[in-house]
C-alpha positions in Angstrom: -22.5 -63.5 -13.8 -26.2 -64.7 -15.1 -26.0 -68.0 -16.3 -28.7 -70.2 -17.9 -31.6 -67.5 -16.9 -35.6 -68.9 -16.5 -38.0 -66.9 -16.5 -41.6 -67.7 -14.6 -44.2 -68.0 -17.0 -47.4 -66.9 -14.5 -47.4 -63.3 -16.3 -50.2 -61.1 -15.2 -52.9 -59.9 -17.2 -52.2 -56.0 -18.4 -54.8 -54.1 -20.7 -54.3 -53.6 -23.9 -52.6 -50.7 -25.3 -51.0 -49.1 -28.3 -46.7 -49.8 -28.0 -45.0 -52.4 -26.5 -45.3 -53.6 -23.0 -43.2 -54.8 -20.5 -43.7 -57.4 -17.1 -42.0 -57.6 -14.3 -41.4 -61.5 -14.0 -39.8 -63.6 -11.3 -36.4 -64.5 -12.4 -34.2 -67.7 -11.3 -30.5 -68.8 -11.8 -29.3 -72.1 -13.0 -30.8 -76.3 -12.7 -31.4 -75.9 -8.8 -33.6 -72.7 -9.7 -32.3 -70.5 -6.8 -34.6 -67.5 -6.6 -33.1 -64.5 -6.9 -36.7 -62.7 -6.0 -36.2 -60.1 -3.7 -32.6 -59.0 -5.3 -33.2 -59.2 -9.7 -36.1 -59.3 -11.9 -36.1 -59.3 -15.7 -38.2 -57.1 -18.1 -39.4 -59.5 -20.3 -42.3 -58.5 -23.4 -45.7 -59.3 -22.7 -46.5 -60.7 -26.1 -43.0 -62.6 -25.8 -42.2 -64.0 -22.7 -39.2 -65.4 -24.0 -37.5 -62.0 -25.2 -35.8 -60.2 -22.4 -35.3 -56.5 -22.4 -33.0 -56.6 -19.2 -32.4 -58.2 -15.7 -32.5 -55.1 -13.3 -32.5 -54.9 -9.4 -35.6 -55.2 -7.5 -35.8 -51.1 -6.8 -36.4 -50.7 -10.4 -39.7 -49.6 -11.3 -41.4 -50.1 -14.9 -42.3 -47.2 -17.0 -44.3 -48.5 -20.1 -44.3 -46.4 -23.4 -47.9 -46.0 -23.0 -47.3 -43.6 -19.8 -45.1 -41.8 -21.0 -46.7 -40.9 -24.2 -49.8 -40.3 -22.4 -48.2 -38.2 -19.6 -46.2 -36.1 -21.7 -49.9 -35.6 -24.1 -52.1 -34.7 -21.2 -48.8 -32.0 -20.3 -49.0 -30.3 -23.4 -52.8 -30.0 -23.8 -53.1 -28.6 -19.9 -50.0 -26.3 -21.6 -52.5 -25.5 -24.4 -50.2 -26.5 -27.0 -51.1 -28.3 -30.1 -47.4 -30.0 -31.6 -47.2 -32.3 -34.4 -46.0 -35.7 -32.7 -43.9 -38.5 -34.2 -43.4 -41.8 -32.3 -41.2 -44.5 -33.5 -40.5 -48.2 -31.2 -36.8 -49.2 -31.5 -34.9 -52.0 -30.5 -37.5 -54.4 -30.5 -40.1 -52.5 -28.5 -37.4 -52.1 -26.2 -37.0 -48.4 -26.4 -39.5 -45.5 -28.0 -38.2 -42.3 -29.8 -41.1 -39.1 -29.9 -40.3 -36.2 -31.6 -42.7 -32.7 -31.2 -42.5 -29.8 -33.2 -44.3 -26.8 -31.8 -45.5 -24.6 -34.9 -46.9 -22.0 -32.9 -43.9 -21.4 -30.8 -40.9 -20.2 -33.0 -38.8 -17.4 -33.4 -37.2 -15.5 -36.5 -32.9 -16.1 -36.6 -32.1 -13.2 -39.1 -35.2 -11.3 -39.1 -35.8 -12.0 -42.4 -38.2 -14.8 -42.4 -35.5 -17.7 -40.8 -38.0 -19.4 -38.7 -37.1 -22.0 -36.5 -39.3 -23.6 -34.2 -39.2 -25.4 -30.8 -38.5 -29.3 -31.0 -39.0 -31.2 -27.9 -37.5 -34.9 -28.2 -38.4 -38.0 -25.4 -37.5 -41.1 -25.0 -38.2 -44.3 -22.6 -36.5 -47.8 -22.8 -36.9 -51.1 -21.1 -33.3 -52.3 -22.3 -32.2 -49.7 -19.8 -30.5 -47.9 -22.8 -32.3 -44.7 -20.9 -34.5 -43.2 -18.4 -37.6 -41.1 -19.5 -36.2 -37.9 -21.1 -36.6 -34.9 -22.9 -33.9 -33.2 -24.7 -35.1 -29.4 -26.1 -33.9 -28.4 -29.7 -35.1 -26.2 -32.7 -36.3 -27.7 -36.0 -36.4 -25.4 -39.2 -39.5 -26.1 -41.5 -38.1 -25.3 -44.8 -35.1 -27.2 -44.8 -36.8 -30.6 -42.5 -33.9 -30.2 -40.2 -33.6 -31.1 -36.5 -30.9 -28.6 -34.7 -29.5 -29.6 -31.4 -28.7 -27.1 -29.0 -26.9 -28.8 -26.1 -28.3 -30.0 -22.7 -27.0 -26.9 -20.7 -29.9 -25.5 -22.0 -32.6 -27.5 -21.2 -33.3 -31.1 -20.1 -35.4 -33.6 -18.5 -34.6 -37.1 -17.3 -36.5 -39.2 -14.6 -34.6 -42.6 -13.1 -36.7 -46.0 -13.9 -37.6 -46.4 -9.9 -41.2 -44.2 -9.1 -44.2 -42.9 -11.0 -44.2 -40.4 -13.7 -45.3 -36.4 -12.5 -47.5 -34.8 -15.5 -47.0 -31.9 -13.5 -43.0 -32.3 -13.3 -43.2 -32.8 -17.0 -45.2 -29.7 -18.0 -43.1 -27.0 -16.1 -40.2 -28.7 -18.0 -41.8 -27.8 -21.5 -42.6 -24.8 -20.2 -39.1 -23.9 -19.1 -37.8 -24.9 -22.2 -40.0 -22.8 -24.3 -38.9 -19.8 -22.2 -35.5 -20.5 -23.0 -35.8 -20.9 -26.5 -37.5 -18.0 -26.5 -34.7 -16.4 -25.1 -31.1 -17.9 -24.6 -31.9 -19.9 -27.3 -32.7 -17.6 -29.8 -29.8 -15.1 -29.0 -27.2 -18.3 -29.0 -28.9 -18.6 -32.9 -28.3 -14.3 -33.7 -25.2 -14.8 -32.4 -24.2 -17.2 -34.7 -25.9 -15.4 -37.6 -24.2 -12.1 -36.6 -20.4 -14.5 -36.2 -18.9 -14.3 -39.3 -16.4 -16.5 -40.5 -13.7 -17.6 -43.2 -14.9 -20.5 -45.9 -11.1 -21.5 -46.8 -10.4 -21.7 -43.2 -13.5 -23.7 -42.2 -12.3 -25.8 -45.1 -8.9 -26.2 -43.5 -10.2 -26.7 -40.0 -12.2 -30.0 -41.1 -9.6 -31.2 -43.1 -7.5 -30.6 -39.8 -9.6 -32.3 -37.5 -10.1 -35.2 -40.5 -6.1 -35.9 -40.3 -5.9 -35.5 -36.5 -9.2 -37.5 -35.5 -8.9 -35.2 -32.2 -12.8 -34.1 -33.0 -14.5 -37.4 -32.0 -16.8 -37.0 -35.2 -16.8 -40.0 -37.8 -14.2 -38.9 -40.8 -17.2 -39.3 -43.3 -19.4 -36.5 -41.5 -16.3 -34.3 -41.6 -15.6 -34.8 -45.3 -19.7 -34.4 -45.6 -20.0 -31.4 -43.9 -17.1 -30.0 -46.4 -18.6 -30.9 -49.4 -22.0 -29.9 -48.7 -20.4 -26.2 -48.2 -20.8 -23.6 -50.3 -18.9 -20.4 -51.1 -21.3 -18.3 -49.8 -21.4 -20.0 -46.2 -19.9 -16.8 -44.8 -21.8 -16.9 -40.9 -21.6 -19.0 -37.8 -25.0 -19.9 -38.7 -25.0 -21.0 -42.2 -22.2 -24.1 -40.8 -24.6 -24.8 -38.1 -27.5 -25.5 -40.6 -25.0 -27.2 -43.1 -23.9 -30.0 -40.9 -27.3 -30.2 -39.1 -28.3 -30.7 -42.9 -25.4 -33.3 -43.4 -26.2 -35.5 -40.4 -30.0 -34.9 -40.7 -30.0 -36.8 -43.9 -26.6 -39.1 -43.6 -27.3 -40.3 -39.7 -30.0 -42.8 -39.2 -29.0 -43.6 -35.1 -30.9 -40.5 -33.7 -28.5 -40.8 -30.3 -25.3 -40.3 -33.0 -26.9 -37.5 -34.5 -26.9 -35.8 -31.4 -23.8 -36.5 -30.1 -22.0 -35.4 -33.5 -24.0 -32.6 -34.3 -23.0 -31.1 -30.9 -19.5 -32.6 -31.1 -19.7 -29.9 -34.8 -21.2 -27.6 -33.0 -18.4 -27.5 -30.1 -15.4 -27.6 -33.0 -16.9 -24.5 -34.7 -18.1 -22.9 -31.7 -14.3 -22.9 -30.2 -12.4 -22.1 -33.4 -14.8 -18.7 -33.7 -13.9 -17.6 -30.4 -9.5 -18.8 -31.0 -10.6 -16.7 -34.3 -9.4 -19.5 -35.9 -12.0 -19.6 -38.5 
C-alpha cells in the first residue's frame, strides 16, 4: 500500500485552456523517498499540485478534458452536424460530463408528432472513474427528458493509455445515428405498439418494492407508481414515466443510467412473461 505519498513539485509549463488540467508528476514513497519513477505516477491538478486525482502505472497516458471536447467538436462539424452541447466538470475537475442533442436528427415514435431526438453523452476522468466514452440515447424536447437505450446499441470507450482518433470518434457518431435511425426507433414503436395492464404494472413495482430483487432504489419504484396515470396503457408511456421520474429525482447522472435501464429491463421482461 501507498503510504505518506510526495509529490515533485518541478511541474511543467502547459497552455492555458478552458477545464481542468492534469500533470503527470514524479511520485515517491515514504522518508527515504524511494522513487517509484518508472513503475507509478500520480495525476495531480495543475492549478493544485497538492490535490491528487489518482496514482496510476507508468503505461497510463493523460487525456485532458480539453482533447476530448475538442476532438469530439471537430468530429461533429467534419459530420456537418450542429448539436446543442452541455459540459459540466465533476469531482473536482476530476471528471467532465457532455451531453449533445442533435435537433436535426430525430425520428417520430407514434407518428403523431412524438419526436425524439438523438442524444449523444461523453465523458473523460482523471480519478480513473472512466475512460473517454460515449454512450448513444434519445432525449424528447417537450417533456426535457434524457431516455437511455442500453449499450448493446451503441457505445464508445477508449482506455487512458494512447492518443485520441477524431476519425475513430466520428464513425462512432455516425454509427450511432444509423442505429437510431433504425433499431432504435423500431425498439421505441415497439414499445408504443406493446400494450399493457395499469393495475398490474401497479402490482409489479409494488412486487419488486417488497422483494428488492430489481436492484432499483425503493424510492424510484414507489416514484415511478405515483407518477402513473390511468391512462398509461403502452410499453411506451412507462418508459417516458420513469425516464420522467429519474430525470427530475436523480442528480448522479451514472445512477440515472443504471436505474433507468435496470426499469427498463423489469418492464421489458414482464411484457414478454405477459406479466403486465
Amino acid at each position: 500500500m501507498l503510504q505518506m505519498l510526495q509529490i515533485a513539485q518541478s511541474l511543467p509549463e502547459i497552455e492555458e485552456t478552458k477545464y481542468t488540467q492534469a500533470v503527470e508528476t514524479e511520485l515517491f514513497l515514504g522518508r527515504n523517498k524511494l522513487s517509484l519513477a518508472g513503475s507509478y505516477k500520480a495525476l495531480t491538478n495543475k492549478k493544485n499540485p497538492k490535490q491528487i486525482f489518482a496514482i496510476v502505472g507508468e503505461g497510463y497516458e493523460v487525456i485532458q478534458h480539453d482533447e476530448v471536447v475538442n476532438t469530439i467538436q471537430d468530429a461533429v462539424e467534419d459530420l456537418n452536424l450542429n448539436p446543442t452541447t452541455k459540459i459540466k466538470e465533476m469531482n473536482e475537475g476530476g471528471r467532465i460530463h457532455g451531453e449533445m442533442i442533435f435537433h436535426s436528427h430525430y425520428v417520430d415514435v407514434t407518428g403523431d408528432g412524438d419526436v425524439v431526438n438523438l442524444r449523444v453523452s461523453f465523458d473523460n476522468s482523471y480519478d480513473c472513474s472512466t475512460g473517454v466514452r460515449m454512450n448513444f440515447g434519445a432525449f424528447h424536447p417537450t417533456k426535457r427528458i434524457m431516455l437511455f437505450i442500453g449499450e448493446r446499441y451503441a457505445k464508445y470507450y477508449h482506455k487512458h493509455t494512447k492518443g485520441l482518433n477524431k476519425h475513430e470518434m466520428a464513425s462512432g457518431i455516425k454509427k450511432g445515428g444509423e442505429l437510431f435511425q433504425n433499431r432504435i426507433l423500431k425498439m421505441f414503436q415497439d414499445m408504443a405498439n406493446t400494450n399493457v395492464d395499469y393495475q398490474k404494472v401497479k402490482a409489479l413495482l409494488e412486487d419488486a418494492a417488497d422483494k428488492k430483487t430489481s436492484g432499483i432504489p425503493q424510492k424510484y419504484l414507489s416514484s415511478v407508481q405515483d407518477a402513473l396515470g390511468w391512462g398509461t396503457h403502452s410499453l411506451w408511456e412507462l418508459y417516458l414515466t420513469y425516464s420522467e421520474v429519474l430525470s427530475s429525482e436523480c442528480e448522479s447522472i451514472d445512477a440515472r443510467g443504471r436505474h433507468a435501464l435496470k426499469f427498463l429491463s423489469l418492464f421489458t421482461k414482464a411484457s414478454k412473461n405477459g406479466v403486465i
